[in-house]
C-alpha atoms as one frame of an Amber mdcrd trajectory, in Angstrom:
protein
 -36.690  -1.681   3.647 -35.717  -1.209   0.038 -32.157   0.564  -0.603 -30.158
   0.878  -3.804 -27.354   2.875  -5.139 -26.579   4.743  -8.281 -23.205   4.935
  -9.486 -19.605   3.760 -10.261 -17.481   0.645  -9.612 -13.563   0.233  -9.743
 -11.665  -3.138 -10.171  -8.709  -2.387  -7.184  -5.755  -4.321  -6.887  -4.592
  -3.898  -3.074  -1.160  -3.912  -1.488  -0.673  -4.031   2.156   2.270  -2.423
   3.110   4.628  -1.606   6.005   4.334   2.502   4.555   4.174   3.811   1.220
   7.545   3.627  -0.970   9.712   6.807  -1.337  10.809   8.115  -3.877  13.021
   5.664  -6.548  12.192   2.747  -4.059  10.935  -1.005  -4.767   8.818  -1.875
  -1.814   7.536  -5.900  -1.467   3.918  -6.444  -0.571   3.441  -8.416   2.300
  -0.411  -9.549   0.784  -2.029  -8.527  -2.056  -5.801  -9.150  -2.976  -8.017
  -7.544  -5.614 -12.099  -6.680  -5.664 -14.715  -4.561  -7.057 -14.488  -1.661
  -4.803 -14.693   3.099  -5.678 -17.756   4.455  -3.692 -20.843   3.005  -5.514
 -19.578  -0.823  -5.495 -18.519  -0.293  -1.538 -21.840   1.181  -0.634 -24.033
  -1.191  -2.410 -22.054  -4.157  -1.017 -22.596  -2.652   2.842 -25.906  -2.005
   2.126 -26.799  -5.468   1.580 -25.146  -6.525   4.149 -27.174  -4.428   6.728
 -30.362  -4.425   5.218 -30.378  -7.738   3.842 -30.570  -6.546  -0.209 -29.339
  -3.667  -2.578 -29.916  -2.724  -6.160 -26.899  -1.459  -7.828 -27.353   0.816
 -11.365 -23.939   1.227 -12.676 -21.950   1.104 -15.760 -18.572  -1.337 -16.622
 -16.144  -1.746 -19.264 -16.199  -4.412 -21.386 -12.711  -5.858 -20.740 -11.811
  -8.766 -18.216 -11.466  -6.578 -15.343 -14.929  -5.401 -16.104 -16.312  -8.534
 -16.253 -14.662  -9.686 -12.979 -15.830  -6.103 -11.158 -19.692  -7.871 -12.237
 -18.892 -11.494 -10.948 -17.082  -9.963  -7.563 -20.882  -7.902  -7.018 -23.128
 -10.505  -7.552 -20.724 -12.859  -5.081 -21.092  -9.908  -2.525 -24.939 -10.532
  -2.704 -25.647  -7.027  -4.621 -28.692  -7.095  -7.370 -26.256  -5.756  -9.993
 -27.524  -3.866 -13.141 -24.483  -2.675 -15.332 -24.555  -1.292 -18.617 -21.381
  -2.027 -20.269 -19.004   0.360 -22.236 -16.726  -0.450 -25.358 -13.842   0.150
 -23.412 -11.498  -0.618 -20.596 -13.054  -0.792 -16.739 -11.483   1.179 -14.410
  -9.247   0.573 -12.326  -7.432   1.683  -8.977  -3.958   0.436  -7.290  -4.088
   0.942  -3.287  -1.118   0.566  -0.891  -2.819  -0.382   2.510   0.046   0.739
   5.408   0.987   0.636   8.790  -1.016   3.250   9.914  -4.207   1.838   9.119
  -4.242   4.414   6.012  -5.356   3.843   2.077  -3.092   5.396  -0.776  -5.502
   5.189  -3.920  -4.062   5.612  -7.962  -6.801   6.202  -9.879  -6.196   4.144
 -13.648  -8.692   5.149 -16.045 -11.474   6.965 -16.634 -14.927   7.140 -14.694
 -17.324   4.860 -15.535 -21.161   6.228 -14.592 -24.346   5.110 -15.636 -26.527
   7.351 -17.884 -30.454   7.639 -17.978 -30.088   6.738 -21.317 -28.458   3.413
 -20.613 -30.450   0.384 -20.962 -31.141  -0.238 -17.059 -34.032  -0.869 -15.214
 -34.604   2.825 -13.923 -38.379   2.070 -12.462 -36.539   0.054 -10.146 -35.861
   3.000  -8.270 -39.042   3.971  -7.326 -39.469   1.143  -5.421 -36.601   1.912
  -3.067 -36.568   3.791   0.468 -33.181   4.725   0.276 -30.981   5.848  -2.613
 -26.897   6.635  -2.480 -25.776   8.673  -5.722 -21.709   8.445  -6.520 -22.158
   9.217  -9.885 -24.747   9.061 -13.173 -25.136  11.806 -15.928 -27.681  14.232
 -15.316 -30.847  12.103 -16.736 -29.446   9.151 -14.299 -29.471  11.598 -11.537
 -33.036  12.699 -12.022 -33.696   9.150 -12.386 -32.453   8.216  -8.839 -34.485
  11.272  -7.155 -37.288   8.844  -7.615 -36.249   7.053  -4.681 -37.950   8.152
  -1.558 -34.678   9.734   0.265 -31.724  10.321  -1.926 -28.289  11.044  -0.151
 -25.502  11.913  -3.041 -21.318  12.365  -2.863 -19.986  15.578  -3.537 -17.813
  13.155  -6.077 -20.851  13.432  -8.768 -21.134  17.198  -8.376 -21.166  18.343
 -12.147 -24.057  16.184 -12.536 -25.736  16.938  -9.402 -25.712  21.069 -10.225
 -26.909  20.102 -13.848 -29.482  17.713 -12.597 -31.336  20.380 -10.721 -32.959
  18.319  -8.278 -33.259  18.358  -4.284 -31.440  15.594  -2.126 -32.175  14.785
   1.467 -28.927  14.801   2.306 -25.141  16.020   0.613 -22.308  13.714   2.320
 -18.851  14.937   2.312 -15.111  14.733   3.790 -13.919  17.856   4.658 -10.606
  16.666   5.030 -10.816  15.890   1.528 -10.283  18.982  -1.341 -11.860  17.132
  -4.239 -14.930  17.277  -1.960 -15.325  20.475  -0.796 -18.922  21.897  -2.325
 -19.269  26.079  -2.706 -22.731  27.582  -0.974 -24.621  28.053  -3.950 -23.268
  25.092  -6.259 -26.237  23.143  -6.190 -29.513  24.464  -7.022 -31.929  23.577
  -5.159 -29.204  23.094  -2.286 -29.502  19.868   0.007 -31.590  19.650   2.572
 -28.833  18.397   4.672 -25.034  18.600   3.947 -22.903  16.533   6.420 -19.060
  16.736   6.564 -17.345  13.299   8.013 -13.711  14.293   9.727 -12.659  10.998
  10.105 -11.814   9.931  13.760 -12.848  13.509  14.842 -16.604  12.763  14.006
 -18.034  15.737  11.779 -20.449  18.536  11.290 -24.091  19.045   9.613 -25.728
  21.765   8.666 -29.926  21.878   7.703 -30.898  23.976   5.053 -33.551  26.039
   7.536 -29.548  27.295   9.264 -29.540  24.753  11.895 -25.691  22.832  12.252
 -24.744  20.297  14.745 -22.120  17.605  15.007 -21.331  14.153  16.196 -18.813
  12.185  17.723 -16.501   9.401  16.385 -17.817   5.888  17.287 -15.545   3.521
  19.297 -13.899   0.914  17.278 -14.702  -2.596  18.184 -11.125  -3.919  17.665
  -7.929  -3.365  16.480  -8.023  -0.660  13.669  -6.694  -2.281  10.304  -7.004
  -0.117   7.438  -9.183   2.860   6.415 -10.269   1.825   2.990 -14.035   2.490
   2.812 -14.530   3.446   5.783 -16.315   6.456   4.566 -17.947   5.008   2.011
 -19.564   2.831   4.677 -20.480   5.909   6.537 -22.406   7.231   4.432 -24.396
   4.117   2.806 -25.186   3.639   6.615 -26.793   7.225   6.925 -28.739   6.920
   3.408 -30.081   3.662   5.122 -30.859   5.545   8.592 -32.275   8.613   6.673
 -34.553   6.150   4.599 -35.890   4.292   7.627 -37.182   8.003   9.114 -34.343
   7.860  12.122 -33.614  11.148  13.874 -30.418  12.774  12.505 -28.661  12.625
  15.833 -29.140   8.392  15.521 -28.973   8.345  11.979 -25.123   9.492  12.316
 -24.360   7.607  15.516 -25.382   4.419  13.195 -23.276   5.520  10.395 -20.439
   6.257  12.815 -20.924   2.795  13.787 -20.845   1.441  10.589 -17.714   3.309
   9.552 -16.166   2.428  12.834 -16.659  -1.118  12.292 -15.420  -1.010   8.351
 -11.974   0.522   9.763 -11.561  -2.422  11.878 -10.840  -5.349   8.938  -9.199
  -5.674   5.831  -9.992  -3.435   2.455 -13.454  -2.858   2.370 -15.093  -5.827
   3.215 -12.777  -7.826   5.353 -15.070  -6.759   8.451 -18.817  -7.922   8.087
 -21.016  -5.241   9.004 -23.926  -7.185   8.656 -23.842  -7.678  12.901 -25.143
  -4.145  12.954 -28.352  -5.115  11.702 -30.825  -2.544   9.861 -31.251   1.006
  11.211
């Protein structure tokens, strides 16, 4: 199986906390680490780790933290392609806390790939599986070439100017930057899933048929959320790509996402014990 996403990358500096500072406070870390990490970098990294391999299309700045956001990739194991901006990468700052939840500042602009860009877009017809976080409209089109395409709401102005039809829309819908109007995206997805966190989710099929799922059991001690979600749903692109039911695809993702939630940022648990769908 052949799987690749399509989209953005964020150099984050993490703090791991006891709880997130009031107001006027100084607060002292008790670890700090930093890694490439934002939705396309997580799901790319977790992608190769299931499957084995992952193509990444994606755009950086072409300051250090840029260049470090590459190096950090290709360590994880990810075939990187990045076209690379005249101007800063970037960059996120995210308290880790107590209650196993992620605090994010966002520093910078977003950094997507365009069809224009200078990347190896035939690529993508190759793969099985396809995640979309973000990409102009020409990248967009460019990704539908993969054989199942599963997009964030994240990369919506894009998506409704791309005009094209994904297998599947994923979705928090505890989340208000991801909430997605009936109508938005024409054509609309065949599937649109909405993750609610430890509460499992819904789906709903284009033909009017919904359904939802259950949260997976951790397998240890929950550490902190930090792509958790992002995990999720690289694991259901994956699933969708290899032709599993719906009902397994999400009980693999759930797994996935469970097993993210149980180590440290995004990567301190290895996910690659799953195995493929």
């Amino acid at each position: 199986m052949r799987a690749g996403v399509v989209g953005h990358v964020e150099w984050v500096d993490f703090a791991v906390v006891d709880r997130v500072p009031e107001h006027g406070a100084i607060l002292h870390a008790r670890e700090h680490f930093a890694d490439a990490g934002g939705g396309g970098a997580v799901a790319a990294v977790q992608m190769r780790r299931l499957v084995g391999a992952a193509t990444f299309l994606t755009a950086v700045g072409d300051d250090r933290f840029g260049g470090d956001a590459r190096e950090r990739l290709r360590e994880h194991g990810v075939e990187l392609h990045a076209a690379v901006r005249e101007r800063a990468q970037r960059r996120c700052f995210t308290y880790l806390d107590a209650a196993h939840e992620r605090t994010i500042t966002v520093l910078g602009a977003r950094l997507v790939p365009h069809g224009a860009d200078p990347l190896p877009w035939a690529l993508v017809r190759e793969l099985d599986a396809v995640y979309v976080t973000g990409g102009d409209a020409d990248a967009i089109r460019a990704a539908r070439a993969g054989r199942v395409v599963v997009a964030t709401p994240r990369a919506l102005p894009a998506l409704a100017e791309a005009h094209v039809e994904l297998d599947a829309l994923v979705a928090s819908a505890n989340d208000p930057g991801e909430r997605v109007a009936e109508g938005t995206l024409d054509p609309p997805p065949k599937l649109v899933v909405r993750t609610r966190g430890g509460a499992g989710g819904e789906w709903t099929a284009e033909e009017g048929r919904t359904g939802t799922w259950g949260a997976a059991a951790l397998p240890g001690e929950p550490v902190d959320s930090y792509g958790a979600g992002d995990t999720f749903a690289a694991a259901l692109t994956l699933a969708l790509g290899a032709g599993r039911p719906l009902d397994d695809a999400l009980a693999y993702a759930a797994r996935c996402g469970a097993t993210c939630l149980c180590g440290r940022g995004p990567y301190g648990a290895d996910v690659s014990a799953i195995g493929p769908p």
